[in-house]
VEXGUDO-239200 format. One record per residue (C-alpha): residue in three letters; x, y, z. Coordinates in Angstrom, 2 decimals. Layout:
! residues N
('ala' (X Y Z))
...
***
This chain:
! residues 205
('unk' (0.00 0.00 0.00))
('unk' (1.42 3.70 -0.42))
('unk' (0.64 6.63 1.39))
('unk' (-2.43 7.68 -0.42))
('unk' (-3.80 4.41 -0.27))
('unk' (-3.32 3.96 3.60))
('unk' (-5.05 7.86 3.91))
('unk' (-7.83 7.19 2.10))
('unk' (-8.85 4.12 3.43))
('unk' (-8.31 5.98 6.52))
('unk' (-10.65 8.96 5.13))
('unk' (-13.24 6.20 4.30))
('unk' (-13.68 4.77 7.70))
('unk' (-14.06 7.44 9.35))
('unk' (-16.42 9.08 7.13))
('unk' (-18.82 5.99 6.95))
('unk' (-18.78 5.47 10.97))
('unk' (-16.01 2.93 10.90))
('unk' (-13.45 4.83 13.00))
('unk' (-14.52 7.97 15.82))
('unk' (-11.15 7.62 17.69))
('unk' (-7.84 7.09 15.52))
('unk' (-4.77 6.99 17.45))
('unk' (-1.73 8.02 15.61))
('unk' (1.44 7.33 17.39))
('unk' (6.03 6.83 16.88))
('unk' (9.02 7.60 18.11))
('unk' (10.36 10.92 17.58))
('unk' (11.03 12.06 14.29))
('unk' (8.81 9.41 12.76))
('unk' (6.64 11.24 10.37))
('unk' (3.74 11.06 12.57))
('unk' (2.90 14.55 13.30))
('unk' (2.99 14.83 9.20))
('unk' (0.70 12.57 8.58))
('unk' (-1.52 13.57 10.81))
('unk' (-2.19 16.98 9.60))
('unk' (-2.46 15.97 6.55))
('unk' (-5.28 13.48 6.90))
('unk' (-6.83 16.24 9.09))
('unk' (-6.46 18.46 5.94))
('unk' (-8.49 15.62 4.24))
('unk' (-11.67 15.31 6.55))
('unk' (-14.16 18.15 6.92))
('unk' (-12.78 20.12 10.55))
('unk' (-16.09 20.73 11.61))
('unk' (-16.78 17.21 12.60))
('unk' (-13.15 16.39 13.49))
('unk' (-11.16 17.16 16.75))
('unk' (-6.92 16.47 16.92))
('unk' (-5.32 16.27 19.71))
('unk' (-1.82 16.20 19.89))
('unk' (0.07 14.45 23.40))
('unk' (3.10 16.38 23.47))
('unk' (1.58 18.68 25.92))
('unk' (1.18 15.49 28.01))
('unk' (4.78 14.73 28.18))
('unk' (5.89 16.09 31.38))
('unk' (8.44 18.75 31.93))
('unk' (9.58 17.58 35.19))
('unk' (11.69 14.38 33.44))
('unk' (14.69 14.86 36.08))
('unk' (12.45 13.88 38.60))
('unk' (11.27 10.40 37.08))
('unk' (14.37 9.42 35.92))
('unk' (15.06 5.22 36.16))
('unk' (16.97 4.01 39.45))
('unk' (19.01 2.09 37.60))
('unk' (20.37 4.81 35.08))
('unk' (20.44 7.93 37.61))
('unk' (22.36 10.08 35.34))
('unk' (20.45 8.83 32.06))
('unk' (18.40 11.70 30.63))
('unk' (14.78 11.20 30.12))
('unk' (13.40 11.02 27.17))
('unk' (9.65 10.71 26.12))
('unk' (10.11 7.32 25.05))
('unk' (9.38 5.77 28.74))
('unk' (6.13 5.56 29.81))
('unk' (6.56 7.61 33.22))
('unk' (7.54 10.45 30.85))
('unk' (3.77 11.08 30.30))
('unk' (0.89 12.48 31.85))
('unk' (-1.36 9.21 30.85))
('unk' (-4.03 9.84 33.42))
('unk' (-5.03 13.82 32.41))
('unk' (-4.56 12.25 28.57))
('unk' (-7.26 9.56 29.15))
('unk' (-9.08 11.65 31.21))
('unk' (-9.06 14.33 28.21))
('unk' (-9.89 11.93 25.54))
('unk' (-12.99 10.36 27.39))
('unk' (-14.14 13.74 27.94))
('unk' (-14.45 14.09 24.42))
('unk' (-15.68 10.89 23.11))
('unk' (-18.61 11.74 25.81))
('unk' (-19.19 14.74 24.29))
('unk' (-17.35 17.40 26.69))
('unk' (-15.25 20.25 25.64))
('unk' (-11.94 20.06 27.09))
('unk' (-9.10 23.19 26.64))
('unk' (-5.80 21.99 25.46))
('unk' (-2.55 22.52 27.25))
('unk' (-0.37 25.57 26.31))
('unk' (2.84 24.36 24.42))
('unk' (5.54 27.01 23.57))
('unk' (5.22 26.78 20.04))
('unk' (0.92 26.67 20.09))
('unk' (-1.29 28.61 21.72))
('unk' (-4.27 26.56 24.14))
('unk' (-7.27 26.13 22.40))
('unk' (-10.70 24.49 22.88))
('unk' (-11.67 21.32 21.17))
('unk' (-15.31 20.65 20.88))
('unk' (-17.25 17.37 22.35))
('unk' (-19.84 18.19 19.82))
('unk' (-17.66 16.76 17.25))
('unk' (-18.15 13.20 16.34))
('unk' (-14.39 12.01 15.06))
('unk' (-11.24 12.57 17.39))
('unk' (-7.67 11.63 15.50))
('unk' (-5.17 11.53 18.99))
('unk' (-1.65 12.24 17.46))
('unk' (1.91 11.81 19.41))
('unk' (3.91 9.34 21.22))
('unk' (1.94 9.11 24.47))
('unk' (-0.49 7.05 22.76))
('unk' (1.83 4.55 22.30))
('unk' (1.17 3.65 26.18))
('unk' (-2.42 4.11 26.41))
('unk' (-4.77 1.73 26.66))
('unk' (-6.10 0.11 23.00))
('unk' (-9.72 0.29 23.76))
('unk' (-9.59 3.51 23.97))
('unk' (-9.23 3.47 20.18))
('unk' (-11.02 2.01 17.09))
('unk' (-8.07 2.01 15.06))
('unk' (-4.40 2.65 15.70))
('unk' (-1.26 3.47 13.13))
('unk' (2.09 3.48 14.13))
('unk' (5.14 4.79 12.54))
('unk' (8.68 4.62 12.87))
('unk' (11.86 5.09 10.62))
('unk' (15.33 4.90 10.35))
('unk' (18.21 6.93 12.57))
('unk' (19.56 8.46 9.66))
('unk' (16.31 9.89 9.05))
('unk' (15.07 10.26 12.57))
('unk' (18.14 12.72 13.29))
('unk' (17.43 14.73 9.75))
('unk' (13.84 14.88 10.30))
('unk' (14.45 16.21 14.12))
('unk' (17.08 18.79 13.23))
('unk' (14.60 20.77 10.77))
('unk' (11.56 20.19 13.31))
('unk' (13.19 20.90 16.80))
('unk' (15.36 23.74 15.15))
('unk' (13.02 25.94 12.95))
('unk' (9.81 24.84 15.24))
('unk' (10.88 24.44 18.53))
('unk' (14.01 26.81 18.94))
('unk' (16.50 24.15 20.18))
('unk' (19.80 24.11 19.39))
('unk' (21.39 21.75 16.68))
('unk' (24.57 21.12 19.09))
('unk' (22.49 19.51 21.63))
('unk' (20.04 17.68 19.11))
('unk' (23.05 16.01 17.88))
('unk' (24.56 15.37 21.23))
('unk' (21.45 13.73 22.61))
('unk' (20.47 11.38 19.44))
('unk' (22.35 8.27 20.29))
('unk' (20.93 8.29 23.85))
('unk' (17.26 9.09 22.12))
('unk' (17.68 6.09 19.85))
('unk' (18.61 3.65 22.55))
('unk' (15.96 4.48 24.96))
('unk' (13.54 3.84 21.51))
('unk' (14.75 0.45 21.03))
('unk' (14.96 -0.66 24.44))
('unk' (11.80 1.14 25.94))
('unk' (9.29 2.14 22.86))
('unk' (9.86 0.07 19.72))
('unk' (7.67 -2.73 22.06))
('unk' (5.02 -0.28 21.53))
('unk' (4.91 -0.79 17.69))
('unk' (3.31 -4.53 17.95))
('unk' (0.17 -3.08 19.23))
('unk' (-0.85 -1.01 16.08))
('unk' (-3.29 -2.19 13.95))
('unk' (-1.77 -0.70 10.80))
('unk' (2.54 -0.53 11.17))
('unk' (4.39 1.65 8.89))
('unk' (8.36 2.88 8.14))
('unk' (8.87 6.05 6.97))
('unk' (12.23 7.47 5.54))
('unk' (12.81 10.14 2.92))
('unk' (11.63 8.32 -0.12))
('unk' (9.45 5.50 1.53))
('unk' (6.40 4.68 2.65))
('unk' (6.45 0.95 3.73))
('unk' (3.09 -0.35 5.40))
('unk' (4.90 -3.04 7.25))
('unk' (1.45 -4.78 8.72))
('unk' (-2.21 -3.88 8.28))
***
């Protein structure tokens, strides 16, 4: 399958009833957050609530870090990394048809998403470690280093304001703690797809 195959069987099911919560979830760097807008772009926003996790991933990472790795950095691919309670909490309020306001991120503002809206696409790592019921259908991505590290110096750099030095610095460490404590995460999607710069491979659907 190729990418405009996967997105508009995607588009499909949730236009005929199919899907009302998609989970969309990777490692860093993955192509996720990509993807994501774009099917958003595809279905008709007034009917459609995303919510992105990164807001969920706590700031506070020096104070959950592993006992056996105290000087290890933290990175969001552990599960204590994440605020999984207020996420579940927020995405039930929605599928019940509550309005919840989003958490204030740096780089976007807070805004209200509407429980009057039908279809909720859930977009970031965090859902990774959530519960699968709480989904009808989940895709997960995930890609090479080379990539990873190219795709995360133009995001974190021109989006986020971080510096390349560190980006670089902190990659290895990033990719270990994705193999050892994340990648697990990938056998749970129901559709399982690597990304690089010229590739689209649906790996399982």
């Amino acid at each position: 399958m190729k990418k405009n195959d996967v997105m508009d069987q995607l588009v499909s099911e949730i236009e005929t009833g199919k899907i009302r919560t998609l989970g969309i979830y990777g490692h860093g760097a993955s192509g996720k957050s990509t993807f994501a807008q774009e099917l958003y772009q595809a279905l008709d926003s007034t009917t459609v609530n995303l919510l992105e996790t990164d807001p969920y991933i706590t700031s506070d990472r020096h104070l959950v870090v592993p006992k056996q790795a105290p000087n290890q950095k933290m990175t969001a691919c552990l599960p204590v990394a994440h605020e999984l309670a207020s996420l579940q909490r927020d995405i039930l309020a929605l599928q019940r048809g509550m309005d919840i306001l989003t958490i204030e991120e740096p780089w976007k503002a807070s805004e209200v998403l509407s429980g009057a809206k039908p279809i909720l696409v859930v977009e970031g790592m965090s859902v990774g470690f959530l519960p699968k019921e709480l989904f009808d259908k989940t895709i997960c991505f995930y890609t090479d280093e080379e990539t990873e590290l190219k795709w995360r110096l133009a995001r974190d750099t021109s989006v986020r304001n971080r510096d390349a030095s560190f980006i670089l610095a902190s990659h290895q460490m990033r990719r270990e703690q994705y193999l050892h404590y994340y990648k697990g995460t990938e056998s749970k999607a129901d559709i399982l797809v690597k990304q690089s710069e010229d590739k689209f491979e649906v790996k399982r659907t």
